[in-house]
C-alpha positions as CSV (number, residue, x, y, z in Angstrom):
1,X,85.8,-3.8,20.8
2,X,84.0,-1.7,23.5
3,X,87.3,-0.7,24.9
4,X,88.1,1.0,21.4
5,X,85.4,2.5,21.2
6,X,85.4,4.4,24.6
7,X,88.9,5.4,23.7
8,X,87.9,7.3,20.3
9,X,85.0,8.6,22.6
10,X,87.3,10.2,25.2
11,X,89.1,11.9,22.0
12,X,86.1,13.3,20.5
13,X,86.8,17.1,20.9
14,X,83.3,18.4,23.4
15,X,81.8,21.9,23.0
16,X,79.0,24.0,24.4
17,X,76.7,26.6,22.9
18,X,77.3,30.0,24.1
19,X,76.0,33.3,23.8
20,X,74.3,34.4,20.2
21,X,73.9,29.9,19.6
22,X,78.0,30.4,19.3
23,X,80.2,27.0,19.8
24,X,82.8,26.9,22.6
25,X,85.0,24.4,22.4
26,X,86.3,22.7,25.6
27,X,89.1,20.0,24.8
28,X,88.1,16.5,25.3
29,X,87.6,13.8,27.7
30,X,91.4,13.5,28.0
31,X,93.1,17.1,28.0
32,X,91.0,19.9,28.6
33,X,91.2,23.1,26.8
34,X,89.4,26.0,28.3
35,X,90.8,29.1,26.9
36,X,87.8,29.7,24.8
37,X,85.4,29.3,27.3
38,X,87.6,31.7,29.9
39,X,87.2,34.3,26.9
40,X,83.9,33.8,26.5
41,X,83.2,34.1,30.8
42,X,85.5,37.5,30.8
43,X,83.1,39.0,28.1
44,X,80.2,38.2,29.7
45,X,78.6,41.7,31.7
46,X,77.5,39.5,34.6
47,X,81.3,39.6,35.6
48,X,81.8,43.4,36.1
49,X,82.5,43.6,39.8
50,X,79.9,45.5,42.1
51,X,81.3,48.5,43.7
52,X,79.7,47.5,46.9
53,X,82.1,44.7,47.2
54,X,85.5,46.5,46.2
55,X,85.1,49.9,48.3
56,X,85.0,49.4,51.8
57,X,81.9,50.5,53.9
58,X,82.8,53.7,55.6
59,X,80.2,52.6,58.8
């Protein structure tokens, strides 16, 4: 009986709350799906790159 039940746990579908309280689903315990959160991550401003890092020092 516990065995069951830890399989229909692993295929519960798992999320996370993102920005603005949103819902980003993640797969589940078996296959994960991460296209949403990748989204999310490329929409976020902390990713900009820092022009620092991509031009070269001239020192």
């Amino acid at each position: 009986m516990v065995f069951v039940i830890g399989v229909i746990a692993m295929l519960v579908p798992v999320s996370i709350a993102g920005p603005d309280n949103q819902r980003i689903g993640c797969g589940n315990a078996i296959a994960a799906n991460d296209t949403e959160a990748r989204q999310a991550d490329n929409a976020n401003p902390v990713n900009l790159p820092i022009i620092d890092e991509i031009v070269p020092h001239t020192d």
